[in-house]
TORDO-883184 format. One record per residue (C-alpha): residue number from 1; chain; x, y, z; residue in one letter. Coordinates in nm, 4 decimals, padded with zeros to 6 digits, m for minus. Each point is the difference from the previous one (the first is absolute). Example, Ala and Ser with C-alpha at 12.3 -4.5 7.8 and 13.67 -1.06 7.14 Angstrom:
residues 2
n,chain,X,Y,Z,res
1,A,01.2300,m00.4500,00.7800,A
2,A,00.1370,00.3440,m00.0660,S
//
This chain:
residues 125
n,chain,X,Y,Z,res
1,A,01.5165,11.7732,04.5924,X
2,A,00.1617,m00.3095,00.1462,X
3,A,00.4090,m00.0176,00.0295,X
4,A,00.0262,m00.2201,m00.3303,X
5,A,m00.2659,00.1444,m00.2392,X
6,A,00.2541,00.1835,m00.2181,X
7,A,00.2286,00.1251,00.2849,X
8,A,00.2264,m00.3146,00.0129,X
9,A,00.0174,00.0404,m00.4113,X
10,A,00.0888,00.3315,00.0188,X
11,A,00.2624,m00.0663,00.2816,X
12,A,00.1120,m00.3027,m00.1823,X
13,A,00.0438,00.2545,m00.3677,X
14,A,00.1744,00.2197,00.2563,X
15,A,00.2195,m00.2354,00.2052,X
16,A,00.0140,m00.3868,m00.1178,X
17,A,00.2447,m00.0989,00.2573,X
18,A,m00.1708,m00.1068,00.2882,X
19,A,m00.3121,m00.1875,00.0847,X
20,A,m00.3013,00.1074,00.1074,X
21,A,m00.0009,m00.1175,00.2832,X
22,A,00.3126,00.2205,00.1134,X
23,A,m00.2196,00.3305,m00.0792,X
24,A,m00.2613,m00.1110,00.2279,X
25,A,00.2666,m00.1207,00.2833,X
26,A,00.1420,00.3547,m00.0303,X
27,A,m00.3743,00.1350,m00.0011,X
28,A,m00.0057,m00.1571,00.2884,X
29,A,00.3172,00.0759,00.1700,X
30,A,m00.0659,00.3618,m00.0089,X
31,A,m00.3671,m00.0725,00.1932,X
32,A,00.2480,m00.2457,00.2504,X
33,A,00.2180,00.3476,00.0203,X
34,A,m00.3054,00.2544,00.0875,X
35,A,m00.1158,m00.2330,00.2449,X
36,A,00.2715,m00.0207,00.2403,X
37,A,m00.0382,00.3926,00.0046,X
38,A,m00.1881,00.2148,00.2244,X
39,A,m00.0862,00.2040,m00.3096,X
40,A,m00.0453,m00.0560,m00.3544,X
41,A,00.3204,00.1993,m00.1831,X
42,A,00.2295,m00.0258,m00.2776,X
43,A,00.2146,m00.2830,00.0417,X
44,A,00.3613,m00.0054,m00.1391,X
45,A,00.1685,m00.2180,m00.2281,X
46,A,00.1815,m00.1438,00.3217,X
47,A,m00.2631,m00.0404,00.1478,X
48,A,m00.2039,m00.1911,m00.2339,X
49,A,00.3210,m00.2400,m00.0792,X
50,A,00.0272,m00.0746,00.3620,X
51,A,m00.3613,m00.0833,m00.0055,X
52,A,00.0069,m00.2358,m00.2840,X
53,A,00.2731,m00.1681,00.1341,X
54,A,m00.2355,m00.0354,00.3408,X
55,A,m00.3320,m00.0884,m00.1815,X
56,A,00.2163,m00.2812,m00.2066,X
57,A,00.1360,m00.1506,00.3328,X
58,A,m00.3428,00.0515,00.1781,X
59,A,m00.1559,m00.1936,m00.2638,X
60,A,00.2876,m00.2255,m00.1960,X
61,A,00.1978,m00.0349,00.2735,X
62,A,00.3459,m00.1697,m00.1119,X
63,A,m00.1851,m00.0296,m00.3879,X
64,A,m00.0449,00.4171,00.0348,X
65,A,00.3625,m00.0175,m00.2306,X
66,A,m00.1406,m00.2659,m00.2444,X
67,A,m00.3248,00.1216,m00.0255,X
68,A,00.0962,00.3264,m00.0926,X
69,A,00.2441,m00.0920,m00.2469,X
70,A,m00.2379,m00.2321,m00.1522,X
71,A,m00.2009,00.3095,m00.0499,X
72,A,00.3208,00.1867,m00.1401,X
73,A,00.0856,00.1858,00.3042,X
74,A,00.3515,m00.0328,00.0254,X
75,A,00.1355,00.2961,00.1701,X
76,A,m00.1411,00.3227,00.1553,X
77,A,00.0024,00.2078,m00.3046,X
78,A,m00.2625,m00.2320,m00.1442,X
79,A,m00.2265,00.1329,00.2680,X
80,A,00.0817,00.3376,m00.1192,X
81,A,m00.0949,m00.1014,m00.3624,X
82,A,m00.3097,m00.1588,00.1150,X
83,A,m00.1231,00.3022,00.1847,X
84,A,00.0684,00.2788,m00.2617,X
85,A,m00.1328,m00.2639,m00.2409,X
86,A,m00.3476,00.0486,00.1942,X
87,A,00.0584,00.3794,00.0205,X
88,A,00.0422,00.0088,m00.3788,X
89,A,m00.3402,m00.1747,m00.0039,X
90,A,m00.1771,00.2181,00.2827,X
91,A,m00.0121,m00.2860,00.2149,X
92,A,00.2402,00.2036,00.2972,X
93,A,00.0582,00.3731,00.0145,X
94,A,00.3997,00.1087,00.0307,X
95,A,00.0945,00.2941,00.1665,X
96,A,00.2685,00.2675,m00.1960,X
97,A,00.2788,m00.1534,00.1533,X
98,A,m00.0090,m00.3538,m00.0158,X
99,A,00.1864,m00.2295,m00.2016,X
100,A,00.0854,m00.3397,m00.1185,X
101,A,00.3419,00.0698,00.1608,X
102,A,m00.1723,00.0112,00.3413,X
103,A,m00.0992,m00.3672,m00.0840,X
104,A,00.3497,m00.0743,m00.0775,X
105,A,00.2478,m00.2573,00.1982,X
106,A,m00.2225,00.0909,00.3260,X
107,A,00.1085,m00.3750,00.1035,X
108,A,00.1541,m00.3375,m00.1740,X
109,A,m00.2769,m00.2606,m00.0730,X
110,A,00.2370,m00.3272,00.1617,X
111,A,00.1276,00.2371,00.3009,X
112,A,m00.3861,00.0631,00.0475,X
113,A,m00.1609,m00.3342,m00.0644,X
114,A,00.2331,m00.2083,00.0778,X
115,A,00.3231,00.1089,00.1823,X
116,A,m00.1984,00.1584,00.2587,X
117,A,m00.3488,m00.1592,m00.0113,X
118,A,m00.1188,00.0064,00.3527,X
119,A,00.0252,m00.3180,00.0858,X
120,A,m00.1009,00.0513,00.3778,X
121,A,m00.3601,00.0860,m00.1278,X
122,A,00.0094,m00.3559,m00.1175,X
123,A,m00.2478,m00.1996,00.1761,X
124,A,00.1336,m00.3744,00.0692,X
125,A,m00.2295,m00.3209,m00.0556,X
//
């Protein structure tokens, strides 16, 4: 079955917040996660937040912040509801302990974006 027949209505019925294009980018921040590792494992809610906030500036650069808030990521705990959104649907598997807390204020979207956007990986014209 492909990602949008009937899985992106029942995540919508489940979770209308975001779009779907933030459930794949987390999809695909947790694959951007297990392959920095040596070996596939569990990764935290941490973890996962610090690797959205890496894929978006790998990819968005200094847009990461306005992309994702187009997309109605405002905050680190909207990761959290994204990802136990897809566990509800058997998208992701959770383990016993985890939480959307563990999603919660991990780090401030302007400190992260924009405050301290790396500015030395900037290439100049």
């Amino acid at each position: 079955m492909a990602f949008r027949d009937g899985i992106m209505d029942r995540i919508r019925l489940r979770e209308p917040r975001f779009h779907e294009h933030a459930y794949l980018f987390v999809l695909g921040a947790l694959e951007y996660c297990q392959s920095r590792l040596q070996e596939r494992r569990h990764i935290s809610g941490r973890e996962l937040a610090e690797g959205c906030r890496a894929l978006a500036l790998d990819r968005y650069g200094v847009m990461a912040r306005l992309v994702l808030e187009h997309w109605g990521v405002r905050c680190t705990a909207d990761i959290g509801d994204i990802v136990f959104t897809l566990v509800d649907t058997g998208l992701l598997l959770s383990q016993p302990n985890d939480t959307r807390d563990d999603f919660a204020g991990v780090f401030d979207f302007e400190d992260a974006f924009e405050r301290e956007y790396p500015w030395s990986h900037v290439q100049r014209a």
